[in-house]
C-alpha positions as CSV (number, residue, x, y, z in Angstrom):
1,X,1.8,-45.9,-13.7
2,X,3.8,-45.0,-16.9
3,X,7.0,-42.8,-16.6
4,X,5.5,-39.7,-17.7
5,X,3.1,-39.7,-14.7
6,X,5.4,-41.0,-12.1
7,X,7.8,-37.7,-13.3
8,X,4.4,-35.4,-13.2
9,X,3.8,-36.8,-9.5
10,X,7.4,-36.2,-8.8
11,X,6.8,-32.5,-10.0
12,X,4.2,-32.0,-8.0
13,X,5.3,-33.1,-4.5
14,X,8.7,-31.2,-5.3
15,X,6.4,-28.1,-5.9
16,X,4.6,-28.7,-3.0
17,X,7.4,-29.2,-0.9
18,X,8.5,-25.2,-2.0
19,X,4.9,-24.2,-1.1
20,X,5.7,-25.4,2.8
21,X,8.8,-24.3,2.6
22,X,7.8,-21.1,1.9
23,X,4.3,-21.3,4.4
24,X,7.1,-22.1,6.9
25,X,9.5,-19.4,6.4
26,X,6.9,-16.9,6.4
27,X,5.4,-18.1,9.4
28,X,8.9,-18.0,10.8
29,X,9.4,-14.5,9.9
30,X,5.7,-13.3,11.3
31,X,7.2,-14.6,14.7
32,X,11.0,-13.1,14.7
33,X,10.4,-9.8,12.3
34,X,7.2,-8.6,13.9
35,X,5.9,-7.7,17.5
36,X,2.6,-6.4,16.8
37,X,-0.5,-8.3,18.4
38,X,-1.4,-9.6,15.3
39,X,1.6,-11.4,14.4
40,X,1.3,-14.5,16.8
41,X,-2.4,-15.1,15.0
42,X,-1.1,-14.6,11.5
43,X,1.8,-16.5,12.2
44,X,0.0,-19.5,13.7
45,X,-2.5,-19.6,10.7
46,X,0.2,-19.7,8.3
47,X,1.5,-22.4,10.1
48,X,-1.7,-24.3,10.5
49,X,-2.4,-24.2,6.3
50,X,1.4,-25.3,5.7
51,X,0.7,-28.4,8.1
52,X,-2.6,-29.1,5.9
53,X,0.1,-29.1,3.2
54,X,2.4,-31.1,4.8
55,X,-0.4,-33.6,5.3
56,X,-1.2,-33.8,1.6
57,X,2.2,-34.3,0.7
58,X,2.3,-37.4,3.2
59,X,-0.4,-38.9,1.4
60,X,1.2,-38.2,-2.0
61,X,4.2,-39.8,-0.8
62,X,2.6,-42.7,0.4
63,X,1.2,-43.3,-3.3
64,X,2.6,-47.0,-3.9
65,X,3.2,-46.2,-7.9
66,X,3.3,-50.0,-9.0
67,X,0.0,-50.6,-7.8
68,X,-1.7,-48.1,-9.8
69,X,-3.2,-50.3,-12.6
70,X,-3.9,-48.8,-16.0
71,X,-7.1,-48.8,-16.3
72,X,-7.1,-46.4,-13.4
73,X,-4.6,-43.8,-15.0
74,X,-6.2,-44.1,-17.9
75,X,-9.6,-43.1,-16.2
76,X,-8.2,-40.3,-14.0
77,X,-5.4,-39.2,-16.6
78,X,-7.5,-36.1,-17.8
79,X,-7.5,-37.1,-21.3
């Protein structure tokens, strides 16, 4: 994998690391800021899609970047 798409992989697990950050904030704030009935659900489901995020960004990380021939990137560059 070629430096430009190591640094475009980079860029996108830092963004989705913001994106749980966020999730998990707000879910945070559902359960301190608010007591209505509705709060606990909302709260847990925000939770629940920022763990599905959390996931992905495991498996990104686990992306071995040396092993990714180029014949590969070249097919699943977008170009």
């Amino acid at each position: 994998m070629d430096a430009n798409s190591q640094y475009e992989l980079y860029l996108i697990k830092q963004e989705l690391q913001s994106i749980i950050n966020e999730l998990d904030d707000i879910a945070y704030g559902l359960n301190t800021d608010f007591s209505n009935i509705g709060s606990d659900m909302a709260a847990s489901c925000v939770s629940r899609v920022s763990s599905m995020y959390r996931s992905a960004k495991r498996k990104l990380d686990s992306i071995d970047t040396n092993k990714v021939t180029e014949e590969f990137a070249a097919a699943h560059s977008g170009c």
